[in-house]
N, C-alpha and C positions, 0 to 999 in steps of 0.2 A: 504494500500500500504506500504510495506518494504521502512524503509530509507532508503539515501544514504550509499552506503559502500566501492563506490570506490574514494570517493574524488573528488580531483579536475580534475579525468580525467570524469566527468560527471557533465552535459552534454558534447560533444566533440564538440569542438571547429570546427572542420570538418562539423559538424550537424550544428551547429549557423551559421556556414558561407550561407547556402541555404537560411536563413533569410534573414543574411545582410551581402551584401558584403563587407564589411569592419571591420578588426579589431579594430579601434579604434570606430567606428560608433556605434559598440558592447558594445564594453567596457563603452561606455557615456550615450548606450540605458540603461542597464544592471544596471548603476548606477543611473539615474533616477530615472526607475523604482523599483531599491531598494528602495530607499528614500523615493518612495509613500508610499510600502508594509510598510514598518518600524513604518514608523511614522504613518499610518491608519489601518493598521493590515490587507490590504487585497488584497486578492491573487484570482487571475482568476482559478486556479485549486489548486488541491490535489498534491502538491508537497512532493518530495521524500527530496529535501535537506531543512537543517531547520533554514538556514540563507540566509537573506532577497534579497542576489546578486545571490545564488544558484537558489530560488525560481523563482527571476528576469529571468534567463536564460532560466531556462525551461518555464516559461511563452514564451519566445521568441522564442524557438525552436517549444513546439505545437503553434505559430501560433496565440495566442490570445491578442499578443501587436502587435498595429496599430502604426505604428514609421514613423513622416512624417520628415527628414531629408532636409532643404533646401537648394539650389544649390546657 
């Protein structure tokens, strides 16, 4: 799979939002699950970006992070 070449307009934030309704919900998921990735090296898919909040995102967009946010 070709890296990223468009930056930070990928994943679109448009697309993230059908995950999770919320901006900031995002941005806490995001950073998480950066922090797993980082610090244990590991990622649900073949990602296109090659830093660990890029990888985080598209994790979140295909659908493979289970994010229980409580009320």
């Amino acid at each position: 799979m070709s890296k990223n070449k468009e930056g930070l307009r990928y994943p679109s934030i448009d697309e993230l939002l059908h995950n999770i309704d919320s901006k900031y919900k995002l941005a806490y998921a995001a950073a998480m699950r950066a922090k797993i990735i980082r610090e244990l090296d590991d990622s649900t898919i073949d990602a296109k970006c090659d830093k660990p909040v890029g990888v985080a995102l598209e994790e979140i967009k295909a659908g493979k992070i289970d994010i229980d946010f409580e009320k």
